[in-house]
C-alpha positions as CSV (number, residue, x, y, z in Angstrom):
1,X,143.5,168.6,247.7
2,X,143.7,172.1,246.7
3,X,144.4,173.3,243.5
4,X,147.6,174.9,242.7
5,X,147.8,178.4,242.0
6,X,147.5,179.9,238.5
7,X,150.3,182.1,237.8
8,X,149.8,185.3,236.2
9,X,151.6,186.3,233.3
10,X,153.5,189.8,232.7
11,X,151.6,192.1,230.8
12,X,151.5,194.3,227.3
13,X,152.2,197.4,228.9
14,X,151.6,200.8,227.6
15,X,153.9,202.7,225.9
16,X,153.4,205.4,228.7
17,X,154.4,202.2,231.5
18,X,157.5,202.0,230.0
19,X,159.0,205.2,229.6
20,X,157.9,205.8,233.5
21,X,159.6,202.4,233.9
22,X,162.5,204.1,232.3
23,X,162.5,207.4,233.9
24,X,162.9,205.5,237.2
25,X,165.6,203.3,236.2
26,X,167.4,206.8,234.8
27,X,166.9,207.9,238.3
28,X,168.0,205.1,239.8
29,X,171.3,204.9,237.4
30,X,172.3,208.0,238.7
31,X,171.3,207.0,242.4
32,X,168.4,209.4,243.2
33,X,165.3,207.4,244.5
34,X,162.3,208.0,242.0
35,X,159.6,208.0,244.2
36,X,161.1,210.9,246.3
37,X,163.9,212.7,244.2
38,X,166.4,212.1,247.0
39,X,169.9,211.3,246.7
40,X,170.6,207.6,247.5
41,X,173.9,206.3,248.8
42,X,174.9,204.2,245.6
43,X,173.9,204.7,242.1
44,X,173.2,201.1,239.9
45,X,176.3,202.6,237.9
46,X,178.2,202.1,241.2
47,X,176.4,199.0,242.4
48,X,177.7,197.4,238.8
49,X,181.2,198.2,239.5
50,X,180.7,197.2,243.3
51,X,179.6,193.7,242.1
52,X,180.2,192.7,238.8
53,X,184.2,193.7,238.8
54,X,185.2,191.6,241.4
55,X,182.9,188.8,239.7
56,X,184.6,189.1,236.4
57,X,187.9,189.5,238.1
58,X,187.6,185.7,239.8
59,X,185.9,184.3,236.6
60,X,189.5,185.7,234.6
61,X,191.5,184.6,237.4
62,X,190.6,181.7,239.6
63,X,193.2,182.6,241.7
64,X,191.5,186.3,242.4
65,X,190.1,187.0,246.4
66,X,186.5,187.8,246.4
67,X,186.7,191.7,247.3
68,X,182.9,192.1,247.8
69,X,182.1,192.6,251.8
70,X,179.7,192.6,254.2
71,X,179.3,196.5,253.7
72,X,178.4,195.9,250.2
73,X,175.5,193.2,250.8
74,X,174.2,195.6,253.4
75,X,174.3,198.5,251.0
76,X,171.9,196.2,248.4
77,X,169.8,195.5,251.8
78,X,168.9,199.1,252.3
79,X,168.6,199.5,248.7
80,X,166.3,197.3,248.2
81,X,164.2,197.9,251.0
82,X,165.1,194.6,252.5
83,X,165.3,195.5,256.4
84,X,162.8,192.5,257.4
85,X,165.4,190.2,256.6
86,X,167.6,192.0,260.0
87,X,164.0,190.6,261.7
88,X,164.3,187.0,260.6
89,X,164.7,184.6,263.8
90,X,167.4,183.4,261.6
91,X,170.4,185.6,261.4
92,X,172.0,186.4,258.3
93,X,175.4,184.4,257.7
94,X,177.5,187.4,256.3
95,X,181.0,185.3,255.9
96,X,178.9,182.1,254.5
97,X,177.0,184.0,252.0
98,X,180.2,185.9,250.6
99,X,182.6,183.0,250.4
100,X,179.7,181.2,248.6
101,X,179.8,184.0,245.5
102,X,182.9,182.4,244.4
103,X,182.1,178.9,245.4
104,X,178.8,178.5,244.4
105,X,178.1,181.1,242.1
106,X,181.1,181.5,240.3
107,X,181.1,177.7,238.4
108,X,177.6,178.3,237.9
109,X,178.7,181.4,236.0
110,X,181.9,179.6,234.4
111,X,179.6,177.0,233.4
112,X,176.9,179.0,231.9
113,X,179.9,181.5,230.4
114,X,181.9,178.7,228.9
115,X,178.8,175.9,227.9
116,X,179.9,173.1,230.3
117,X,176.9,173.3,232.1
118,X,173.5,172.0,230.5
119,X,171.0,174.0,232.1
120,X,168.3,176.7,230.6
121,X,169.1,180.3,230.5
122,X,166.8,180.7,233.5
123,X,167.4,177.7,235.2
124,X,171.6,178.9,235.4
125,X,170.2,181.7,237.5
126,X,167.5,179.8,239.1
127,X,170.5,177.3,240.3
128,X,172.6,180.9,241.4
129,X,169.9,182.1,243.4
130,X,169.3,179.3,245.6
131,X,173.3,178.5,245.8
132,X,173.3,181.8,247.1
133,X,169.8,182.5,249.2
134,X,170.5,179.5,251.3
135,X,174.3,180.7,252.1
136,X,173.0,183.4,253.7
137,X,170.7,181.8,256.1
138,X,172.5,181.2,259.6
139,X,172.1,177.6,260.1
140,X,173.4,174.0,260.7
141,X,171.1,172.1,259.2
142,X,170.7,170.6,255.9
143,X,168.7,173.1,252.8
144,X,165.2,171.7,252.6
145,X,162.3,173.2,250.1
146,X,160.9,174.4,253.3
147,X,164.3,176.1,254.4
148,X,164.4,180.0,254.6
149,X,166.3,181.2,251.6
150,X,167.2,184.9,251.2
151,X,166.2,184.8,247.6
152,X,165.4,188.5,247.4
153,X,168.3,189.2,248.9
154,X,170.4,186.9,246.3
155,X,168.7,187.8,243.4
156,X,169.2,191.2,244.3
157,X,173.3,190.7,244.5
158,X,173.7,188.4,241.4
159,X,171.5,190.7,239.2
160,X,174.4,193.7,240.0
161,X,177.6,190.6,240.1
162,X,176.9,189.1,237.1
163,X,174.8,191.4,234.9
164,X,174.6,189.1,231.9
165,X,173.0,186.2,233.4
166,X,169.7,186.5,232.8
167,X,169.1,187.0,236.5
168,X,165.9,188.8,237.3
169,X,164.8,191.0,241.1
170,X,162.9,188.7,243.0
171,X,160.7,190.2,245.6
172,X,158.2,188.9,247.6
173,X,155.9,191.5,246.7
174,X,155.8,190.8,243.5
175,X,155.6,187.3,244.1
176,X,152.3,187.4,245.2
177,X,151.2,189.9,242.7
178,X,152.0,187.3,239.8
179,X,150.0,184.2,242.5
180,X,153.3,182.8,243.1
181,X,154.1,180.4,245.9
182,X,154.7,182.2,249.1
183,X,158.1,180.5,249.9
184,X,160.5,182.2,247.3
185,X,162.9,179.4,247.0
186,X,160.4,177.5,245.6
187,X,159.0,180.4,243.2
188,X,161.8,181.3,241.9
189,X,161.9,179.7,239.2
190,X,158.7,179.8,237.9
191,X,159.3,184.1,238.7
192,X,162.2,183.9,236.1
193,X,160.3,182.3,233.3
194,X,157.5,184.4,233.7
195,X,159.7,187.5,233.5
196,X,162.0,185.9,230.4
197,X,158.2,185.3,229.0
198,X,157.3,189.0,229.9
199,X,160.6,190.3,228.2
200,X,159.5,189.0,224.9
201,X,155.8,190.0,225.4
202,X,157.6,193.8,225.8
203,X,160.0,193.3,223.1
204,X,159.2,196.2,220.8
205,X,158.5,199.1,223.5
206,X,161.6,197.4,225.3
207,X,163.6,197.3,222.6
208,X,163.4,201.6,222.2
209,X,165.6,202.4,224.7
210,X,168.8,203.4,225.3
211,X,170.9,202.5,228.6
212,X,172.8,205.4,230.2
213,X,176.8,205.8,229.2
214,X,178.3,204.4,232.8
215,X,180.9,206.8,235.1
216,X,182.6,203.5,236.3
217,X,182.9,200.2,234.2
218,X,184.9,200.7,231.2
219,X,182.9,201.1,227.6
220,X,184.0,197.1,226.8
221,X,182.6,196.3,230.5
222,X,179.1,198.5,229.8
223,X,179.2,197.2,226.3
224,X,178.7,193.6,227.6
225,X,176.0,194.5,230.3
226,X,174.2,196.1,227.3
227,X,174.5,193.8,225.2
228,X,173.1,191.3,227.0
229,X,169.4,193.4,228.1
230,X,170.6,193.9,231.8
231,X,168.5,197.5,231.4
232,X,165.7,196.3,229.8
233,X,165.2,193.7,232.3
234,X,165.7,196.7,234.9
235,X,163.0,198.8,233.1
236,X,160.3,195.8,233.2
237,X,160.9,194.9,237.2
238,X,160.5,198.3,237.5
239,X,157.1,199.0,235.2
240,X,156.3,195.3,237.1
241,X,156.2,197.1,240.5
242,X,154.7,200.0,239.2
243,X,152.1,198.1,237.4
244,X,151.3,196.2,240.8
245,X,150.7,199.5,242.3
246,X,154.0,197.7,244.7
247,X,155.8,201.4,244.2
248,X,154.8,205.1,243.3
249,X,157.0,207.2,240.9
250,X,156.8,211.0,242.2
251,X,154.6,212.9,240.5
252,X,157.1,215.0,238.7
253,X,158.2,211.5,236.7
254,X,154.6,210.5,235.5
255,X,154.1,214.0,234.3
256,X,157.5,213.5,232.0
257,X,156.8,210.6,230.9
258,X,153.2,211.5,229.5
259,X,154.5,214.6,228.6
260,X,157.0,212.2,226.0
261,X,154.6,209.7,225.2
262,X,152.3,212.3,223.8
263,X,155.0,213.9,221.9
264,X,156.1,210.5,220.4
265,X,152.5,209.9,219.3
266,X,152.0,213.3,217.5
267,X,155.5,213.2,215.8
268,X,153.9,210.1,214.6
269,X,150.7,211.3,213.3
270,X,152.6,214.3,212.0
271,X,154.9,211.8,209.7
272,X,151.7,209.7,208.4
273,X,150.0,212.9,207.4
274,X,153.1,214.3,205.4
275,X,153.3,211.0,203.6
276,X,150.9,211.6,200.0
């Protein structure tokens, strides 16, 4: 029998991974692709209001329409480089996906939201993801292990829809960077606990920075998103992919951020030499 995979682990990055993490994410907040400085068609500002209002406006009122649409989900696609998935031999399921945001996804949330649900902080969105990546998969047949979930493509949605899960980017990229399992729906899991894991390895460069004021959700709205480390677990799948050598920052970021990580670390030695 062979021997299961070892999983890697996320890890300590460098100060200087992290503010180019950072720099990209800033970039990407105000919708301009950081590898080539162009302007993309959605900002994460606007992907948050996009997804996470109509989410929050069905978990208020139960009684609220689901107002995210096709157009939306294919915006994430080409945001997230996710074109393959128009190449599957199995279509995606537009209607089945979206109805199953408030059918599947949304007591998961409630659940998670209000404690009636016993599950781990990772295994709520672990339980979201599949719900969802299955939905989208064009098919009358039953969900097996072996079925072809759209976890990329779910993770993708939630992590915008309900920004304080602790809902993570899958990609299957960076899947087999950290030896996961090739079929995503069953490395999933195992990909949020290693991030969750990796959060806490990064706590104290992590825990220096400062998420953009939003143009969109209300301050109480990007108070809660804050609050609950939606941009540093944007800045870590970021310095993740960058790490992996899965993406490349243009040169004008990794210039900036040396240029401020050098300037952090003199202030510093400045300070220690002025103290007697």
């Amino acid at each position: 029998m062979a021997k299961a995979k070892q999983h890697l682990s996320v890890p300590l990055l460098s100060p200087y991974a992290i503010k180019l993490a950072e720099l990209c994410a800033i970039d990407l907040w105000h919708g301009v692709d950081y590898e080539t400085g162009k302007t993309m068609d959605a900002s994460d500002d606007e992907l948050l209001l996009t997804f996470y209002m109509p989410l929050k406006r069905m978990y208020l009122r139960g009684t609220a329409a689901n107002t995210i649409v096709e157009d939306d989900v294919r915006l994430i696609i080409k945001q997230g480089k996710l074109k393959a998935l128009y190449r599957s031999h199995l279509p995606l399921d537009f209607n089945k996906g979206l109805s199953a945001i408030k059918t599947h996804c949304l007591p998961t949330y409630k659940g998670w939201r209000n404690g009636t649900m016993q599950l781990t902080p990772t295994g709520y969105a672990t339980k979201t993801a599949l719900d969802l990546g299955i939905s989208f998969v064009q098919t009358t047949k039953a969900p097996t292990t072996n079925g072809n979930y759209r976890v990329p493509l779910a993770t993708r949605i939630l992590f915008y829809a309900m920004p304080d899960m602790l809902m993570f980017n899958y990609s299957n990229a960076l899947g087999k960077a950290l030896n996961l399992q090739s079929r995503p729906q069953s490395a999933v899991s195992f990909f949020f606990e290693i991030m969750n894991v990796g959060l806490n390895t990064n706590a104290k460069e992590l825990s220096k920075l400062k998420m953009p004021p939003s143009g969109f959700l209300s301050h109480d709205d990007w108070s809660r998103v804050k609050q609950h480390g939606w941009w540093e677990r944007r800045v870590l799948d970021l310095a993740l992919m960058i790490h992996f050598r899965l993406t490349t920052p243009r040169i004008l970021l990794q210039r900036r951020a040396r240029q401020l990580v050098n300037a952090s670390t003199s202030k510093k030695v400045k300070s220690k030499k002025k103290i007697p």
